[in-house]
KOLPAGU-183785 format. One line per field, with one value per residue (C-alpha): residue in one letter; x, y, z; residue number from 0. Coordinates in Angstrom, 1 decimal. Example, Ala and Ser with C-alpha at 12.3 -4.5 7.8 and 13.67 -1.06 7.14 Angstrom:
REM KOLPAGU-183785
type <- (a;s)
east <- (12.3;13.7)
north <- (-4.5;-1.1)
up <- (7.8;7.1)
seq <- (0;1)
REM end
This chain:
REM KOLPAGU-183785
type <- (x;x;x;x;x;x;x;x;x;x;x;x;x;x;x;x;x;x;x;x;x;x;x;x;x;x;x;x;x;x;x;x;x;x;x;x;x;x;x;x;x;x;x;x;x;x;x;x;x;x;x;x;x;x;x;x;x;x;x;x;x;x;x;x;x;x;x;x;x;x;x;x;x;x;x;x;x;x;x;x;x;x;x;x;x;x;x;x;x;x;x;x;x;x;x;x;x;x;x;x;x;x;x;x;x;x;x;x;x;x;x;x;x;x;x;x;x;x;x;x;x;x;x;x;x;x;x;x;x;x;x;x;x;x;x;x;x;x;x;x;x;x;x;x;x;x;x;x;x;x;x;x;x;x;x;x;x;x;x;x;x;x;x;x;x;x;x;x;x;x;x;x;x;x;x;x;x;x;x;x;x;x;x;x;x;x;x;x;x;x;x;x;x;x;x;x;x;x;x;x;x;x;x;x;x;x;x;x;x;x;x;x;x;x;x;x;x;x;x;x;x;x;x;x;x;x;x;x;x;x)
east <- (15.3;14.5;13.9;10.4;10.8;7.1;6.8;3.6;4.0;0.6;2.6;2.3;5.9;7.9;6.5;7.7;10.9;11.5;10.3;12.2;15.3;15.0;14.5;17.6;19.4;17.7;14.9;11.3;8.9;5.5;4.2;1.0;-0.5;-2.4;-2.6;-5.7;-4.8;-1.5;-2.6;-4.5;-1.7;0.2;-2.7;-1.8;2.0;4.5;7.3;11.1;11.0;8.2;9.0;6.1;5.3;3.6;1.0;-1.3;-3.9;-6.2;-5.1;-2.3;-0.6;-1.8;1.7;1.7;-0.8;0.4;3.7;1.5;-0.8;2.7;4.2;1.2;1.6;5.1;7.9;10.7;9.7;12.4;9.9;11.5;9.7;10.6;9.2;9.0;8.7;11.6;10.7;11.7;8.4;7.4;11.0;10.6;6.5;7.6;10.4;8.0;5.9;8.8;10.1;13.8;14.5;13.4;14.5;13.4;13.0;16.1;18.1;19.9;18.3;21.9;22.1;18.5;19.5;23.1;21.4;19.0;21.3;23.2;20.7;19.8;23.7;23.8;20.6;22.3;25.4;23.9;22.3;24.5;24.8;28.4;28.3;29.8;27.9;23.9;22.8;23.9;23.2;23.0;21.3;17.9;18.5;18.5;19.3;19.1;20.9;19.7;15.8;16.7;14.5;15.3;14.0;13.7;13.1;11.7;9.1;9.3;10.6;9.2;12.2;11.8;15.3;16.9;15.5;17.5;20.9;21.1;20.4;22.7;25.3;25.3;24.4;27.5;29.9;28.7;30.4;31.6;30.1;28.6;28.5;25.4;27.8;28.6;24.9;23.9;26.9;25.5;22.3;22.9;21.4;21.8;20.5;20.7;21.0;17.2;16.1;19.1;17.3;13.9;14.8;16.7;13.4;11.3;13.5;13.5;9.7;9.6;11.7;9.9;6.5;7.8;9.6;8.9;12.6;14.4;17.5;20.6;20.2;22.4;22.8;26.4;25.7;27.5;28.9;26.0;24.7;26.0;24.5;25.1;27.6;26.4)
north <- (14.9;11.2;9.1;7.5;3.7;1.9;-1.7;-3.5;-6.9;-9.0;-10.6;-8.3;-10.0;-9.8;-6.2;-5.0;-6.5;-5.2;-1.2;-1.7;-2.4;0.2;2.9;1.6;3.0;5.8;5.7;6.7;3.8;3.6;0.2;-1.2;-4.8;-4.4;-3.1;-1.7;0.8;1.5;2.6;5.1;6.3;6.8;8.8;11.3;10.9;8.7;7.4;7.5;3.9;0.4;-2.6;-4.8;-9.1;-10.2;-12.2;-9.5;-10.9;-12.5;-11.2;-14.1;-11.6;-8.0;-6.9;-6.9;-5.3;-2.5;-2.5;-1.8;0.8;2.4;2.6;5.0;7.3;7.5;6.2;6.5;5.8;2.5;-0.4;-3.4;-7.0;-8.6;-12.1;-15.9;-16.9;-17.3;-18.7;-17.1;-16.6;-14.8;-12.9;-11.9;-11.0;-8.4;-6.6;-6.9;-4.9;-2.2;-3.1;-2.0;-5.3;-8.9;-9.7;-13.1;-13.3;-15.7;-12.5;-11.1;-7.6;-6.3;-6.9;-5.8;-2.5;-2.3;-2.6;0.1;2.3;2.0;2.5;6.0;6.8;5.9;8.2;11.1;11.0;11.0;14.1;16.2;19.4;19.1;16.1;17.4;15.3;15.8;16.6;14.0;13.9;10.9;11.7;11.7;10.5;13.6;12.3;14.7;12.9;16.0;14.7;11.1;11.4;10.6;11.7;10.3;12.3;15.1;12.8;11.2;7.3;6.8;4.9;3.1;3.6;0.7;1.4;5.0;3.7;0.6;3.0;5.9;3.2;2.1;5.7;7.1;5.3;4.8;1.8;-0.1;-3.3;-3.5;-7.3;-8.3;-8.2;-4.3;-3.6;-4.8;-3.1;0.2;-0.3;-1.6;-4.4;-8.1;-10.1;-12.9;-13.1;-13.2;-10.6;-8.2;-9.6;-8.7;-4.8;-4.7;-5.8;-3.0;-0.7;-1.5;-1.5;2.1;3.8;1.4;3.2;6.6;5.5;1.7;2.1;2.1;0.0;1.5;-0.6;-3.3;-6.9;-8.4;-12.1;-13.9;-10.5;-8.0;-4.7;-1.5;1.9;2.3;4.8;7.4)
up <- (11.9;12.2;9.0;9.2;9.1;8.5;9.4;8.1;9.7;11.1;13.7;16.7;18.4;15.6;15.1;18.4;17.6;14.3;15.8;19.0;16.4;14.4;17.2;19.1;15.9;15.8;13.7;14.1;13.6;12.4;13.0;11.3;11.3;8.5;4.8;5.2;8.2;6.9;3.4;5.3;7.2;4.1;2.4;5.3;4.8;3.6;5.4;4.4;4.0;4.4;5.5;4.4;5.0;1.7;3.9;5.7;8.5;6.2;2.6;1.7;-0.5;0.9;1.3;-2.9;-3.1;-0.9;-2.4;-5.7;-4.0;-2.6;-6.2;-7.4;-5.0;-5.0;-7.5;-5.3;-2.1;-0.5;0.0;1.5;1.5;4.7;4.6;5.4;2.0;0.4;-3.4;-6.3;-8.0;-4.6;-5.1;-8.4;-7.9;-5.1;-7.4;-10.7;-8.2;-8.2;-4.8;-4.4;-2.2;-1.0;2.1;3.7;8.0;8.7;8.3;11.1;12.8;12.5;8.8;8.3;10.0;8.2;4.9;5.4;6.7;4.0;1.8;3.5;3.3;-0.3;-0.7;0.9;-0.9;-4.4;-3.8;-1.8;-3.4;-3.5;-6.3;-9.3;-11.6;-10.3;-13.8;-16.2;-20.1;-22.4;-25.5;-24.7;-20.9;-18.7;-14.9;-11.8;-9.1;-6.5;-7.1;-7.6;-11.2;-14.7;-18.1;-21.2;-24.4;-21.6;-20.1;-16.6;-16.4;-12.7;-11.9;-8.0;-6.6;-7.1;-10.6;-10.8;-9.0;-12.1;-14.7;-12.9;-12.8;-16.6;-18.1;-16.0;-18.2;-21.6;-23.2;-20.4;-19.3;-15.9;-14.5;-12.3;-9.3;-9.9;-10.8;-6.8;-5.4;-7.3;-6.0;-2.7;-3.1;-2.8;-5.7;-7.2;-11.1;-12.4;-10.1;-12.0;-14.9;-13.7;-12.7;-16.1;-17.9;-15.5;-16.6;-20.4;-20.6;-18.9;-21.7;-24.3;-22.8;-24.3;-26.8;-28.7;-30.5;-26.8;-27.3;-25.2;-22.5;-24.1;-22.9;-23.1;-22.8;-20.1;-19.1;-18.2;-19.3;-20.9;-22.0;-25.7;-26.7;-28.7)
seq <- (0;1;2;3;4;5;6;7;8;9;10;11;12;13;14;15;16;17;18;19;20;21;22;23;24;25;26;27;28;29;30;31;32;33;34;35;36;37;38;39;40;41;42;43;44;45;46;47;48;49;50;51;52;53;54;55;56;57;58;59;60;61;62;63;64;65;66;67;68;69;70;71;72;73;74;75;76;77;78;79;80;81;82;83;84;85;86;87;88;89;90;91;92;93;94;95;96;97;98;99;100;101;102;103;104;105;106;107;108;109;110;111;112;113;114;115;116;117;118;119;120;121;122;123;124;125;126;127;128;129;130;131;132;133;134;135;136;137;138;139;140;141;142;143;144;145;146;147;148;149;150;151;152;153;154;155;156;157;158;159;160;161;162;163;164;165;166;167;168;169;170;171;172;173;174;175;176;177;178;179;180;181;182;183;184;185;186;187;188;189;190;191;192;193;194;195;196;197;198;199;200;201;202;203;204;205;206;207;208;209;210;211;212;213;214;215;216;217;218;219;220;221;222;223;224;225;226;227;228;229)
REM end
């Protein structure tokens, strides 16, 4: 069965182009120009992935919002910002947001199209049956790599994605440092620093929301991250 890609993007050539690229690879393609009509497509039934432009028709940053109206109706769905602005502060906004990436327009169709395949590919391998390790216990983390969901202390983190590969990636080996670098190669991603910094901080304050006295997310200055042993 195809994966569902959704494109929300007000410019009705670079719409086509971004759909015609995707189906060429084999994906079906919902195209939308605006948040408005695509919110109500999703009330019906989400995609496997979005693809949203911050700047919607008239609403300067209607792809945030979206991205926000996305997130409370599903945790993990993949939501891509595909955009011409390229600041920082727009960067950071979109991940805040719980996006899983922040993409700006002068990339290449082909890498577009590698790194979402990738993505799926990295999706499907985590929760294979055959992975030895789909339930994995640290203390009061419970992961299930099958349903892509965590637990802490029994109670849901609604971790995006990205959100569940970083914390799969530190809580997997207990101890060890994890550099920025191996933090965006575990959640196929590419980042720069503060944006690490910014899903490390999302993360933090969703443990800290069922439990104040979180603290096994540790940061190794000038070195990374680590899960506390223990």
């Amino acid at each position: 069965m195809k994966k569902v890609v959704a494109i929300i993007e007000d410019e009705p050539a670079i719409r086509d182009n971004y759909a015609a690229a995707f189906q060429r690879h084999g994906y079906a393609v919902r195209a939308y120009g605006g948040r408005t009509e695509a919110l109500e497509a999703f009330r019906t039934r989400l995609p496997d992935l979005a693809v949203i432009d911050v700047g919607l028709r008239d609403e300067p940053e209607g792809g945030f919002e979206l991205c926000r109206e996305l997130r409370a109706m599903s945790a993990q769905l993949p939501i891509i910002f595909l955009t011409a602005r390229d600041s920082e502060l727009d960067a950071v906004s979109g991940l805040r947001l719980g996006a899983d990436d922040y993409l700006t327009k002068d990339l290449s169709l082909t890498h577009l199209i590698a790194r979402v395949s990738a993505l799926f590919r990295r999706i499907e391998a985590l929760t294979q049956p055959s992975s030895g390790d789909q339930i994995l216990h640290r203390g009061a983390l419970t992961i299930d790599a099958a349903r892509l969901h965590a637990t802490w202390r029994d109670k849901a983190l609604g971790l995006t994605l990205t959100e569940f590969w970083i914390v799969h990636a530190l809580a997997r080996n207990p101890g060890h440092v994890k550099n920025r670098q191996q933090l965006m190669d575990a959640a196929n991603v590419v980042l720069d620093d503060n944006t690490i910094t910014s899903h490390i901080k999302r993360i933090r304050r969703k443990f800290q929301a069922i439990d104040p006295q979180f603290d096994a997310i540790e940061t190794m200055y000038g070195m990374g991250y680590r899960w506390k042993e223990g």
